[in-house]
TORKOL-4160 file (C-alpha; in steps of 0.2 Angstrom, whole numbers, padded with zeros to 4 digits, m for minus):
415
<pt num="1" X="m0292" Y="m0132" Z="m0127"/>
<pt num="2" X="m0279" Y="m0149" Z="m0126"/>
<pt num="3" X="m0283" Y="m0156" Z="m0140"/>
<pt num="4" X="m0275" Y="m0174" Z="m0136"/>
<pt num="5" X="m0279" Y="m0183" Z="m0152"/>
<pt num="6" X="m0270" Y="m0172" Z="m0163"/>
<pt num="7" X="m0255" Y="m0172" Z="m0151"/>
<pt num="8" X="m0256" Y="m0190" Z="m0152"/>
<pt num="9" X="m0256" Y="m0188" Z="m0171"/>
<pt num="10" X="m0241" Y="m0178" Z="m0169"/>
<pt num="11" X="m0231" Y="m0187" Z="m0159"/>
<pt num="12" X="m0233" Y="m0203" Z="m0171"/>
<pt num="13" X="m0229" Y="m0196" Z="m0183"/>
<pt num="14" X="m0213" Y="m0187" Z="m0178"/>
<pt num="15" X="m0209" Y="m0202" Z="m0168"/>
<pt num="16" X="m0211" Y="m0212" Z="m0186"/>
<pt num="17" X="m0194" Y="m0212" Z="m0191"/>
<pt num="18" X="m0184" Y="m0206" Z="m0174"/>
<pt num="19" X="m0168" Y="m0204" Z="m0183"/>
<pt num="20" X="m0174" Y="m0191" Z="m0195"/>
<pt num="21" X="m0185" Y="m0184" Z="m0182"/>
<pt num="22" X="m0168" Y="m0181" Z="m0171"/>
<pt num="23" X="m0157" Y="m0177" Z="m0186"/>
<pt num="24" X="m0168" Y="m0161" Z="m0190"/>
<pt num="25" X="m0169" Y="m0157" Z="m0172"/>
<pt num="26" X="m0153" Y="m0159" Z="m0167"/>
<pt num="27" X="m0148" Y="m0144" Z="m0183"/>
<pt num="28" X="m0160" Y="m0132" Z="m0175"/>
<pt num="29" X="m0154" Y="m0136" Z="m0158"/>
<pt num="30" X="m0137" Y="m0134" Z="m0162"/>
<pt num="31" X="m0142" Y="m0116" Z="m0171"/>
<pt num="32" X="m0148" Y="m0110" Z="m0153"/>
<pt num="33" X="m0135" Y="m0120" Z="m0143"/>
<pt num="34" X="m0121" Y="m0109" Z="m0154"/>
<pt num="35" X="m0133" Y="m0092" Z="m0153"/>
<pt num="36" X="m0130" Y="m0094" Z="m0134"/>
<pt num="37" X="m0113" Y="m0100" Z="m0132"/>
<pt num="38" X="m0105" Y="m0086" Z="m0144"/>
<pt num="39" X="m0117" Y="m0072" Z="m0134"/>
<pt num="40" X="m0113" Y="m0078" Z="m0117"/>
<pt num="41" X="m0093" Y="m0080" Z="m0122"/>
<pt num="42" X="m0095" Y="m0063" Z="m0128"/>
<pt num="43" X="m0101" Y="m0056" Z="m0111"/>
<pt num="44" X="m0090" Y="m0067" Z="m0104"/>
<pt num="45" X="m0075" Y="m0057" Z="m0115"/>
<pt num="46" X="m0084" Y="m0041" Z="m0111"/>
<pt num="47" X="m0085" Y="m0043" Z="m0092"/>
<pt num="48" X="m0068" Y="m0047" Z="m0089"/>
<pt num="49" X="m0062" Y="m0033" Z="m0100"/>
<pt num="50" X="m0073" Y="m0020" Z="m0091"/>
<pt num="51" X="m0072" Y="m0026" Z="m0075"/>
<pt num="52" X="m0053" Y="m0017" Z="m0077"/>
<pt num="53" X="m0059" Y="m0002" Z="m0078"/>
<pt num="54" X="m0069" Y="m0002" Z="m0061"/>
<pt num="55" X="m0065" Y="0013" Z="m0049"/>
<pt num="56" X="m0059" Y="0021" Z="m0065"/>
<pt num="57" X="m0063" Y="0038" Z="m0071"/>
<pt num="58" X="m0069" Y="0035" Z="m0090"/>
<pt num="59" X="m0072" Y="0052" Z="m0093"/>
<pt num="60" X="m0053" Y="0055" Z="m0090"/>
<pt num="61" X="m0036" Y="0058" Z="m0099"/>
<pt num="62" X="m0019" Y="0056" Z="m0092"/>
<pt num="63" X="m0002" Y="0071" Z="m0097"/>
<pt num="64" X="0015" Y="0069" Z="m0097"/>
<pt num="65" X="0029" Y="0080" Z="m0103"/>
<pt num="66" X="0042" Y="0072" Z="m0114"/>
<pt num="67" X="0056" Y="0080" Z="m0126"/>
<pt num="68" X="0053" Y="0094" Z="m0140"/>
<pt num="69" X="0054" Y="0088" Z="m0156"/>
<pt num="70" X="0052" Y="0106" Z="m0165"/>
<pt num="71" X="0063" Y="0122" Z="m0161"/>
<pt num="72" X="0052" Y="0135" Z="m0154"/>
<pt num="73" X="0054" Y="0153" Z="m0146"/>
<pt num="74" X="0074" Y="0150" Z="m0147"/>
<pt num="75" X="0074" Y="0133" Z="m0137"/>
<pt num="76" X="0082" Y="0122" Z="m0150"/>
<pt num="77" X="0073" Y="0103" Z="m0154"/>
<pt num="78" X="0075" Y="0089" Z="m0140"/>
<pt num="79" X="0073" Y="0101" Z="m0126"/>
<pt num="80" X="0068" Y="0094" Z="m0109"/>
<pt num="81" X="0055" Y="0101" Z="m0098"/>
<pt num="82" X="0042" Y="0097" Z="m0082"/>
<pt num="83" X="0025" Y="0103" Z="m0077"/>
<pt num="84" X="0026" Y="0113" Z="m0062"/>
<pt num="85" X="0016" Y="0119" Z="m0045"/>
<pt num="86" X="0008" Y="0132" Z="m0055"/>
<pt num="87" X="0000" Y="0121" Z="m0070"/>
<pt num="88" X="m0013" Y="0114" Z="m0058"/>
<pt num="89" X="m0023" Y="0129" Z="m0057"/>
<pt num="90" X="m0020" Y="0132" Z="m0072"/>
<pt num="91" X="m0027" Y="0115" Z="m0079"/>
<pt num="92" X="m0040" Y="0116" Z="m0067"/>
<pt num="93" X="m0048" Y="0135" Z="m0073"/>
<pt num="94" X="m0049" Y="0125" Z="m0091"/>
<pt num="95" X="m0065" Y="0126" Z="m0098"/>
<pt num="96" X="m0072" Y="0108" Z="m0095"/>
<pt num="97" X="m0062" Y="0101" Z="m0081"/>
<pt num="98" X="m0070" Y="0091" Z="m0067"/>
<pt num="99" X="m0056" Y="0089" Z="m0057"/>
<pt num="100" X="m0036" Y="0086" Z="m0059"/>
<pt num="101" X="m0024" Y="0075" Z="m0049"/>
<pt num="102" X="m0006" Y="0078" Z="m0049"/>
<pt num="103" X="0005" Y="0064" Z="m0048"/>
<pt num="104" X="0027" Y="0062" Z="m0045"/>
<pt num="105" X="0033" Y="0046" Z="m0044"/>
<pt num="106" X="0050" Y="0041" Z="m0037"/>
<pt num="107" X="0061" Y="0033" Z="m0049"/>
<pt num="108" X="0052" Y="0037" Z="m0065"/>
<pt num="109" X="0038" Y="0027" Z="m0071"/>
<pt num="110" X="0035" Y="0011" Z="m0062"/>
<pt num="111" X="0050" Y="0013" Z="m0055"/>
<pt num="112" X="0055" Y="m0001" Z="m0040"/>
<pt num="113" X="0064" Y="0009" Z="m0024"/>
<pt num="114" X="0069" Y="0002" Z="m0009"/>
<pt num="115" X="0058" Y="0001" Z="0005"/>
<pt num="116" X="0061" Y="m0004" Z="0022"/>
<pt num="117" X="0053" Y="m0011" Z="0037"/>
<pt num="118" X="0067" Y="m0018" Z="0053"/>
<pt num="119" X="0077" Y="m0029" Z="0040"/>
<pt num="120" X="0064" Y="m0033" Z="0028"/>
<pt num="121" X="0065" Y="m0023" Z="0011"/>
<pt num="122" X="0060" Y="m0024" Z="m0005"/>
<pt num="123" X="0055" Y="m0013" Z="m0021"/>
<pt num="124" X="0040" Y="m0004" Z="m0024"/>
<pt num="125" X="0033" Y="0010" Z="m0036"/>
<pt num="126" X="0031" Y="0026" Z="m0023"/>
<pt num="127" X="0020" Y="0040" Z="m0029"/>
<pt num="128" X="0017" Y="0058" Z="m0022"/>
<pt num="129" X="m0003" Y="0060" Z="m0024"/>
<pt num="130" X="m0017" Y="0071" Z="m0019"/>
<pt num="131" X="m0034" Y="0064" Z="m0012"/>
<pt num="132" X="m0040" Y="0067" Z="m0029"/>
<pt num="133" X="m0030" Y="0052" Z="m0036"/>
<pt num="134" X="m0046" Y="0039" Z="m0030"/>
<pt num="135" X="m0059" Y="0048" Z="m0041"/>
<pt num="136" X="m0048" Y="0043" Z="m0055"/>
<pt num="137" X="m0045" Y="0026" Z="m0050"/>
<pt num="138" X="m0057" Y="0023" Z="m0036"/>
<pt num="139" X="m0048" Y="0011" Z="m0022"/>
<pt num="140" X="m0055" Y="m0001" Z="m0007"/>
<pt num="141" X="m0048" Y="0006" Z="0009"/>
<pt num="142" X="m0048" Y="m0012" Z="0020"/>
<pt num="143" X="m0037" Y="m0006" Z="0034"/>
<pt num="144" X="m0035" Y="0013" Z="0041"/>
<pt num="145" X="m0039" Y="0028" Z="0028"/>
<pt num="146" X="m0032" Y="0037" Z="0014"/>
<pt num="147" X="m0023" Y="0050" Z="0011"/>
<pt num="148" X="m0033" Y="0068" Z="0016"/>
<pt num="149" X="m0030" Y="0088" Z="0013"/>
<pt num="150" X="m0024" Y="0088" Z="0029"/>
<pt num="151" X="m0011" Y="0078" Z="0023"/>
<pt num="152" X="m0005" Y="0087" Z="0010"/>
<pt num="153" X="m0007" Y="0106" Z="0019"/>
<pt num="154" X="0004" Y="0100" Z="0035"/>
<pt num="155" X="0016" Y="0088" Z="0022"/>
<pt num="156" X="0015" Y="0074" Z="0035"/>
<pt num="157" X="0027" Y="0059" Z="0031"/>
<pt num="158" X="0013" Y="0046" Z="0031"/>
<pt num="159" X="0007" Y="0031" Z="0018"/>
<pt num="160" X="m0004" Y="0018" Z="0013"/>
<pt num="161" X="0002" Y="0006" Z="0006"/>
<pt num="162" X="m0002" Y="m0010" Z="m0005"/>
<pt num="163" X="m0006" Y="m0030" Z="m0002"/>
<pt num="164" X="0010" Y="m0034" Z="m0009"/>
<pt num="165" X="0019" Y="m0022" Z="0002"/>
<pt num="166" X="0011" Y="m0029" Z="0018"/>
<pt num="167" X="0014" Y="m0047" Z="0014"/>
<pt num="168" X="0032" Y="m0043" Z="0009"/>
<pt num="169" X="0036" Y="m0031" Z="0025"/>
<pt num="170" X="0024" Y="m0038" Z="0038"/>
<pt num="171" X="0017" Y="m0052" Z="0035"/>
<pt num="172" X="0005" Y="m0057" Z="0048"/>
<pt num="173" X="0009" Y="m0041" Z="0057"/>
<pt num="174" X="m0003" Y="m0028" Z="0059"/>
<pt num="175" X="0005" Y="m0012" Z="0047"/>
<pt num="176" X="m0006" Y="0002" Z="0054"/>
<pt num="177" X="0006" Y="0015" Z="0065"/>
<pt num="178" X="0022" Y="0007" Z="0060"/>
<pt num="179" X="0034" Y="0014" Z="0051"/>
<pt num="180" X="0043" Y="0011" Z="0032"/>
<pt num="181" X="0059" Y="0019" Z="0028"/>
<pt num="182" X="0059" Y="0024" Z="0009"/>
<pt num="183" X="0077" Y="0031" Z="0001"/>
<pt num="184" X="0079" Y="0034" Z="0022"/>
<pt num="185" X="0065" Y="0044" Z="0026"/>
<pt num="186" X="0053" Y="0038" Z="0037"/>
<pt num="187" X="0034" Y="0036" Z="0035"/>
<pt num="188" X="0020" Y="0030" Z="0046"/>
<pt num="189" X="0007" Y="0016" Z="0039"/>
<pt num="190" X="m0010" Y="0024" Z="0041"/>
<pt num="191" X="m0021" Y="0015" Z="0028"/>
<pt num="192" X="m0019" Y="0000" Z="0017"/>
<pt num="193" X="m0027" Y="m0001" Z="m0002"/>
<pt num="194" X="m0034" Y="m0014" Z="m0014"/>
<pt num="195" X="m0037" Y="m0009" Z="m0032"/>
<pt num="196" X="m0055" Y="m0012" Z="m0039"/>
<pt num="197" X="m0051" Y="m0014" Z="m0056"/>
<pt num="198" X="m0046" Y="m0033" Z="m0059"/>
<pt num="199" X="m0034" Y="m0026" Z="m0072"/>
<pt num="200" X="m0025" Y="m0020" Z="m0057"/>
<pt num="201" X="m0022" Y="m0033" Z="m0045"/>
<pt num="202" X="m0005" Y="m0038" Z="m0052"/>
<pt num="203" X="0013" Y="m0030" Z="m0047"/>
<pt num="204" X="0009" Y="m0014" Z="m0051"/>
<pt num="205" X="m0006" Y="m0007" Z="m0041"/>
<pt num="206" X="m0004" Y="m0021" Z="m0028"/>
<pt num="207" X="0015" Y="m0015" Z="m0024"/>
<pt num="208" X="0012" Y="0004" Z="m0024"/>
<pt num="209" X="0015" Y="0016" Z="m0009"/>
<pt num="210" X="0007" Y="0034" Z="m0009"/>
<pt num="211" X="0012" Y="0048" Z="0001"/>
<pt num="212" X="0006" Y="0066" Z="0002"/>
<pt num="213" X="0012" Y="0075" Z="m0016"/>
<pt num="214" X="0018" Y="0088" Z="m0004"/>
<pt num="215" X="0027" Y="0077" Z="0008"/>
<pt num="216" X="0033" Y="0070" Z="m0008"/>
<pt num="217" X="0041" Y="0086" Z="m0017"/>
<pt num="218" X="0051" Y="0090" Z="0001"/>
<pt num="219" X="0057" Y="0074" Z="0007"/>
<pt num="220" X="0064" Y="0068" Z="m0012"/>
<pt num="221" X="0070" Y="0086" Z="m0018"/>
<pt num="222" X="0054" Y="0088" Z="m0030"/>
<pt num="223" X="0050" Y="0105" Z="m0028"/>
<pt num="224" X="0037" Y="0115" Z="m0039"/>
<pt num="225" X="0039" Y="0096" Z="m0049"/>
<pt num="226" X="0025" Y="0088" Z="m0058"/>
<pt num="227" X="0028" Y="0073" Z="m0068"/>
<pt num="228" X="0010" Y="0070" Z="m0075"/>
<pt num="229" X="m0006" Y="0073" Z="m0072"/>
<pt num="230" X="m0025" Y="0065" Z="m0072"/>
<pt num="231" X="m0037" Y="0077" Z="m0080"/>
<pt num="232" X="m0057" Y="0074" Z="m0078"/>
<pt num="233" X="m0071" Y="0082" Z="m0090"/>
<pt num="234" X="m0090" Y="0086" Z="m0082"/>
<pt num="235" X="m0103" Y="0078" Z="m0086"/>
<pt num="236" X="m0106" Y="0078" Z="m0106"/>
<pt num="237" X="m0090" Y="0086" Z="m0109"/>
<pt num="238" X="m0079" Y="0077" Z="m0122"/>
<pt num="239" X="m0063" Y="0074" Z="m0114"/>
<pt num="240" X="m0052" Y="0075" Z="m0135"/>
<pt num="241" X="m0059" Y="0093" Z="m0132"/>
<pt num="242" X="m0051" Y="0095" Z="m0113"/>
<pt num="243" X="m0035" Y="0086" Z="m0118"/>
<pt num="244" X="m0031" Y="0097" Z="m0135"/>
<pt num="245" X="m0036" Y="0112" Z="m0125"/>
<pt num="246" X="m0023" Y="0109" Z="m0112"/>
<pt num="247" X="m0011" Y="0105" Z="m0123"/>
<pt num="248" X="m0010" Y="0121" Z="m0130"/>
<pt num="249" X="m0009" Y="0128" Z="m0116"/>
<pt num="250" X="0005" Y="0120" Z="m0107"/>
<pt num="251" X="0011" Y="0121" Z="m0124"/>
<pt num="252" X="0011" Y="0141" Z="m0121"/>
<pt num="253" X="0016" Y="0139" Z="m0104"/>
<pt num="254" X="0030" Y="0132" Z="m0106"/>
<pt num="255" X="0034" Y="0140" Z="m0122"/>
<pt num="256" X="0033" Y="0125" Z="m0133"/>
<pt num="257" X="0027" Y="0123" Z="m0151"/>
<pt num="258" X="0012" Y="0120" Z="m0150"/>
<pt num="259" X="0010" Y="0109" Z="m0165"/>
<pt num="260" X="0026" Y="0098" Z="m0158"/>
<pt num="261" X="0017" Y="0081" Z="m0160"/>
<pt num="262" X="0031" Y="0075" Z="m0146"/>
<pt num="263" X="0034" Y="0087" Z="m0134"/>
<pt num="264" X="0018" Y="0079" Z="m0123"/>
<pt num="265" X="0012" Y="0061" Z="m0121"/>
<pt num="266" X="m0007" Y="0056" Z="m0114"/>
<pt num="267" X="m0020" Y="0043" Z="m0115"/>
<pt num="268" X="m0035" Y="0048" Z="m0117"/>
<pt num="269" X="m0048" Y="0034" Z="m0106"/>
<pt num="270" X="m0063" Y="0041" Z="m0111"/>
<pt num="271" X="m0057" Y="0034" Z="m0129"/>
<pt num="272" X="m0051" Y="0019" Z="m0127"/>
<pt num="273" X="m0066" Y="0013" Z="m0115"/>
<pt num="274" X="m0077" Y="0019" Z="m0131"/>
<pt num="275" X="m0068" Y="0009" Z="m0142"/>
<pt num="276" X="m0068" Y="m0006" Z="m0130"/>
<pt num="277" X="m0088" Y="m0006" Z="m0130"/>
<pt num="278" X="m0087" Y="m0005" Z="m0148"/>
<pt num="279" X="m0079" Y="m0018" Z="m0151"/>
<pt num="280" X="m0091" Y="m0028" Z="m0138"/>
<pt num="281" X="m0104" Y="m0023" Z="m0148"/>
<pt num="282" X="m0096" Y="m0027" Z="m0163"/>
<pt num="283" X="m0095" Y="m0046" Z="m0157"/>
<pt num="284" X="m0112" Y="m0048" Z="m0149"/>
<pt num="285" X="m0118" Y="m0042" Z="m0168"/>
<pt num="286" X="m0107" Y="m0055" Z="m0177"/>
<pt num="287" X="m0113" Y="m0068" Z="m0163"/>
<pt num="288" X="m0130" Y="m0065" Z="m0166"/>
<pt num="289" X="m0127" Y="m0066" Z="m0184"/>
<pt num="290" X="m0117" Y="m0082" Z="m0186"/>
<pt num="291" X="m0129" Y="m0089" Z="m0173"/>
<pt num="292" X="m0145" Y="m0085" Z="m0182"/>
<pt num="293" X="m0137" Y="m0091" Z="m0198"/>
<pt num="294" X="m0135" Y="m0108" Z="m0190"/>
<pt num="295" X="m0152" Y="m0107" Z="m0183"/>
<pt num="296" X="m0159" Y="m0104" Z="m0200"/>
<pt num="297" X="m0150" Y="m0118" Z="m0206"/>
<pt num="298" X="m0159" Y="m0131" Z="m0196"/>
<pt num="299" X="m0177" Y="m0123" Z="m0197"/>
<pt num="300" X="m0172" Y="m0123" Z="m0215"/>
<pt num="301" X="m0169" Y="m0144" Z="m0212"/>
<pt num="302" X="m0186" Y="m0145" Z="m0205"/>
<pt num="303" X="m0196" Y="m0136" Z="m0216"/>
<pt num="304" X="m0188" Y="m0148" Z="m0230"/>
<pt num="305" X="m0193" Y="m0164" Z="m0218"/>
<pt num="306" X="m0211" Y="m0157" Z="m0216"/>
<pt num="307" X="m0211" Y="m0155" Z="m0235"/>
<pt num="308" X="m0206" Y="m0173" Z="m0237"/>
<pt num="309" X="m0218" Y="m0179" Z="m0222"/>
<pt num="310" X="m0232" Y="m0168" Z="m0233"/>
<pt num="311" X="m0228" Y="m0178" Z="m0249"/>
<pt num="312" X="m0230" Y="m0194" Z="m0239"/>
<pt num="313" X="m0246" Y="m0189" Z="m0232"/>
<pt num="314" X="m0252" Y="m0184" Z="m0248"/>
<pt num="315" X="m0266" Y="m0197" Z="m0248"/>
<pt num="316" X="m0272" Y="m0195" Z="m0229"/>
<pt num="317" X="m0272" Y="m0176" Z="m0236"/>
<pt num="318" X="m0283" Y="m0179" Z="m0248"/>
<pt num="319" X="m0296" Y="m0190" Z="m0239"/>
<pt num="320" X="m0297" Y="m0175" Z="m0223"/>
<pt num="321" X="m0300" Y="m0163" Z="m0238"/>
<pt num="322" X="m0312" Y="m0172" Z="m0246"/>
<pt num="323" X="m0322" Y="m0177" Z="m0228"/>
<pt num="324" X="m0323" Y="m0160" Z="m0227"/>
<pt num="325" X="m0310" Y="m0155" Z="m0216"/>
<pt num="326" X="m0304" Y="m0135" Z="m0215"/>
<pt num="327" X="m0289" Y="m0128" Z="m0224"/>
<pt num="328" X="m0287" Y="m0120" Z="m0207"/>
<pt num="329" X="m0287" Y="m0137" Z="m0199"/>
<pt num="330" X="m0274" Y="m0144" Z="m0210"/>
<pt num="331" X="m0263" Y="m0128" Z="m0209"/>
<pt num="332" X="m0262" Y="m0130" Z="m0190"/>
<pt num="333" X="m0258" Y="m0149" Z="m0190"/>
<pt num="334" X="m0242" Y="m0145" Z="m0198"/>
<pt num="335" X="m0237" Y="m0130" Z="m0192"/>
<pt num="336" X="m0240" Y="m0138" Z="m0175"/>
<pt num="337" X="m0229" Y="m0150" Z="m0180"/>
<pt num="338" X="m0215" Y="m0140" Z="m0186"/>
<pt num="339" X="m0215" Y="m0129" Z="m0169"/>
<pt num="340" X="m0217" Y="m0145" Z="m0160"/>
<pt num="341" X="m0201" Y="m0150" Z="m0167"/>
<pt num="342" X="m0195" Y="m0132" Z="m0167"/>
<pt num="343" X="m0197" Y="m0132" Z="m0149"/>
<pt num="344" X="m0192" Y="m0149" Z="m0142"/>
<pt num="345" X="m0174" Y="m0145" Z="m0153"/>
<pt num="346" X="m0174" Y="m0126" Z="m0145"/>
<pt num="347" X="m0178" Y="m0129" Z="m0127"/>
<pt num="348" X="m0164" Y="m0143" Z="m0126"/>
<pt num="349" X="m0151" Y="m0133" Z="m0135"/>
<pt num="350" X="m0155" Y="m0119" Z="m0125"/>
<pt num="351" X="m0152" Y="m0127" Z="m0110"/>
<pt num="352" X="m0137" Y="m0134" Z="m0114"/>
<pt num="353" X="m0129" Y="m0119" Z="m0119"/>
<pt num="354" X="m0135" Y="m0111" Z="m0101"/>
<pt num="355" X="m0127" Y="m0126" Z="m0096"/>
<pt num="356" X="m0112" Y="m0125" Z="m0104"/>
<pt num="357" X="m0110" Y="m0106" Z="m0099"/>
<pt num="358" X="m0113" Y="m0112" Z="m0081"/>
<pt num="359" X="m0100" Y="m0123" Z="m0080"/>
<pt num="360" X="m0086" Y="m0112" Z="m0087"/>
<pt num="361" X="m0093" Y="m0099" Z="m0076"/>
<pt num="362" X="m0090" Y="m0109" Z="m0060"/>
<pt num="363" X="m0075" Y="m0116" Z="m0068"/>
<pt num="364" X="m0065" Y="m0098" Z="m0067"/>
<pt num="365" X="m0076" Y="m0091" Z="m0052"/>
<pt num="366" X="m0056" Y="m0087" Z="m0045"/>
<pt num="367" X="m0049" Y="m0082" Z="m0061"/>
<pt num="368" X="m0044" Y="m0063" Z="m0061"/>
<pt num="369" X="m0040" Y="m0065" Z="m0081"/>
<pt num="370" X="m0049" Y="m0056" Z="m0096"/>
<pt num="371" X="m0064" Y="m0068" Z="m0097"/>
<pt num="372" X="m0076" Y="m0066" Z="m0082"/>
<pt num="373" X="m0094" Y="m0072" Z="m0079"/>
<pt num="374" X="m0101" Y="m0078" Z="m0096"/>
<pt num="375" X="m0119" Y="m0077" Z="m0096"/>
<pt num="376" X="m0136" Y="m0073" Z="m0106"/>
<pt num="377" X="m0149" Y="m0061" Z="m0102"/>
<pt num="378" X="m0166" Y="m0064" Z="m0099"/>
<pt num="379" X="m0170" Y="m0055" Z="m0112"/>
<pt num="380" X="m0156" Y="m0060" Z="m0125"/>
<pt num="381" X="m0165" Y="m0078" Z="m0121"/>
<pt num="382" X="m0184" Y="m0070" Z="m0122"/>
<pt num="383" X="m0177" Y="m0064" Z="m0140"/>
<pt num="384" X="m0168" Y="m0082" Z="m0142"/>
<pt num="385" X="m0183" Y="m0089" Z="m0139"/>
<pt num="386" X="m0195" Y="m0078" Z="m0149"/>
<pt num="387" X="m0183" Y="m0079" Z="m0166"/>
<pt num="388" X="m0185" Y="m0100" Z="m0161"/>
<pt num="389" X="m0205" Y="m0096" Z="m0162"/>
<pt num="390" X="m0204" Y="m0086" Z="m0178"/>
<pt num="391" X="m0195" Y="m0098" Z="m0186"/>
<pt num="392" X="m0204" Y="m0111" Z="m0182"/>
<pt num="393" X="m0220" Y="m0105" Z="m0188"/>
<pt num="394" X="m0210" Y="m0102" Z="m0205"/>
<pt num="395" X="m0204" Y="m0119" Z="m0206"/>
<pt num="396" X="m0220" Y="m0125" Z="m0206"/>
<pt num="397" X="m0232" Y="m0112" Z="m0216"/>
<pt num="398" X="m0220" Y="m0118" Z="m0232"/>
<pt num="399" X="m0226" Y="m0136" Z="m0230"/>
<pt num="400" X="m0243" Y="m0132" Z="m0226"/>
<pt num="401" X="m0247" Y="m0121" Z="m0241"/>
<pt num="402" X="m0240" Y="m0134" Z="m0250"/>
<pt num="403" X="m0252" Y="m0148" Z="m0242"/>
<pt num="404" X="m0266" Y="m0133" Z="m0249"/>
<pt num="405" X="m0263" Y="m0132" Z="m0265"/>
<pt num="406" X="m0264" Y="m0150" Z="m0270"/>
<pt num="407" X="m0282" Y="m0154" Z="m0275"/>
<pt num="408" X="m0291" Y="m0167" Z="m0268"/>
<pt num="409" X="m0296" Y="m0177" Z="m0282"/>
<pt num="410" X="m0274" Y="m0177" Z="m0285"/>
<pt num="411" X="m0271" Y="m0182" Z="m0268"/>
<pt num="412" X="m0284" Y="m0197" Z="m0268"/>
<pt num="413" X="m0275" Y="m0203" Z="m0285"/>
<pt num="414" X="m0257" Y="m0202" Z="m0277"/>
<pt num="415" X="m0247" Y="m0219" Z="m0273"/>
């Protein structure tokens, strides 16, 4: 039931002295203003990071060849070599493998070739792929299709190519059934593709052309040539395992030593994307840390007010107790008053922290950068909320047992 003289009570005497009232509250408000700041920055950070590996395979690793750094089988050290046609089944019978993409690109990695469309050109990374390539790193199609097994059984000389080549070679003009002359073979337009992953929208991704891997290895004199290759594990399968178990056996394939620590390069996803939630983790811990440490600090200002707001009320105490009013009764008039205070302080600092997180959200709504959509959870803010409670019921049982323990007789005698 409202009880509205003892909130009138309460609010006369918080609003007593308004300064120290708004000192104490503004320290625990600040404690949850900083609490949600530092978590939503840190999903901010996290969301940006992450959203760069959307349309990826996690679960995968990526294998090139590079040069041997240990003699082996009478090949001296620094011997060159390539993956051929006949690794990809071989790859793909490995115990573990979900599924394997072959890739040749023309010029080397990220290498720029010229392209041409009437007597617009320009230089874009050109890759041999098979329809496999988009489980790895997934693709919108917003024009046209992809590239398909037909494709690659009937080598047709056809491509799908990036925003950044459309805008350079056709600008408003519609690229689907035209055709691109790259190193002077001619290829028809039959898709266009947009990377998912926001770490992809920049020169790379944006500016690449795929053709049929076949198509690729006849009309650029690649034949039975692989330069690397994408390398899935099923589900609950540890890709370290997939990747060391290749290794040895293109190692053996390809008569290599097997412990050359050179003679292959890769980059394990699967890894990385672990160590990247980690880390996330890592900082939503040290943010709920340092934030709870501030909030402690300012519930530790108010149960030091409501010990001083005790001692001044040592004599109306006194009188209560010797009327004959509970413990219980006296206990919940300050306790009440320090989650009154507790409250007011949290609610407003939450707020402004949404607030804050609002208005950088909106702020870079366009940005594409590592630092995407900052916000807190309903439940980080139920559990933000619920340490607020806690805590304010600590700040004032201290004071109260405190009230409790002076005598009546004492409290009627103090000044």
């Amino acid at each position: 039931m409202f009880d509205r003289d003892r909130w009138s009570e309460i609010w006369m005497t918080l609003s007593r002295n308004k300064l120290r009232s708004f000192l104490t509250m503004f320290g625990v408000g600040w404690g949850i203003f900083m609490l949600v700041v530092m978590l939503g920055m840190g999903r901010g950070l996290s969301n940006g990071v992450l959203a760069g590996f959307e349309g990826w395979a996690t679960n995968s690793c990526f294998m090139w060849t590079q040069t041997t750094s240990l003699p082996y089988a009478g090949f001296k050290r620094g011997r060159h070599f390539n993956f051929d046609n006949s690794d990809i089944a071989a790859i793909r019978a490995v115990e573990g493998v979900d599924k394997v993409a072959p890739r040749l690109q023309l010029g080397g990695w990220r290498g720029a070739n010229n392209v041409t469309y009437g007597n617009k050109s320009g230089g874009f990374n050109v890759n041999g792929d098979m329809p496999e390539v988009l489980h790895f790193q997934a693709a919108n199609i917003p024009e046209g299709r992809f590239l398909n097994e037909k494709d690659i059984r009937d080598e047709r000389k056809v491509c799908v190519i990036g925003p950044k080549v459309v805008d350079m070679l056709f600008g408003k003009e519609d690229p689907l059934g035209k055709y691109i002359r790259i190193q002077g073979v001619y290829f028809q337009v039959v898709g266009v593709h947009a990377p998912k992953a926001s770490a992809d929208h920049d020169e790379g991704q944006t500016s690449t052309i795929f053709i049929p891997f076949s198509t690729f290895q006849k009309a650029f004199n690649s034949m039975n040539l692989v330069h690397w290759f994408s390398i899935s594990g099923k589900e609950g399968v540890q890709v370290a395992d997939i990747e060391q178990k290749v290794k040895r056996l293109m190692a053996k394939r390809h008569k290599v030593d097997p412990e050359d620590p050179l003679a292959f390069g890769s980059w394990n996803m699967q890894e990385f994307y672990g160590q990247m939630n980690m880390l996330f983790v890592a900082i939503a811990g040290i943010s709920w840390f340092v934030g709870t440490l501030t909030l402690i600090a300012g519930v530790i200002g108010i149960s030091n007010i409501m010990l001083v707001i005790v001692k001044e009320r040592t004599k109306e105490i006194g009188i209560r107790r010797s009327l004959g009013a509970r413990p219980s009764v006296i206990t919940g008039q300050i306790v009440l008053e320090a989650l009154t205070l507790t409250f007011i302080a949290g609610y407003f600092g939450l707020l402004a922290g949404v607030g804050l997180l609002e208005g950088i959200r909106v702020a870079m709504s366009k940005s594409d950068g590592f630092f995407k959509n900052p916000e807190v959870d309903l439940p980080v803010a139920v559990v933000a909320l619920s340490v607020l409670i806690v805590s304010g019921l600590i700040a004032g049982l201290i004071p109260a047992r405190r009230a409790l323990s002076i005598k009546p007789v004492d409290a009627l005698r103090a000044d």
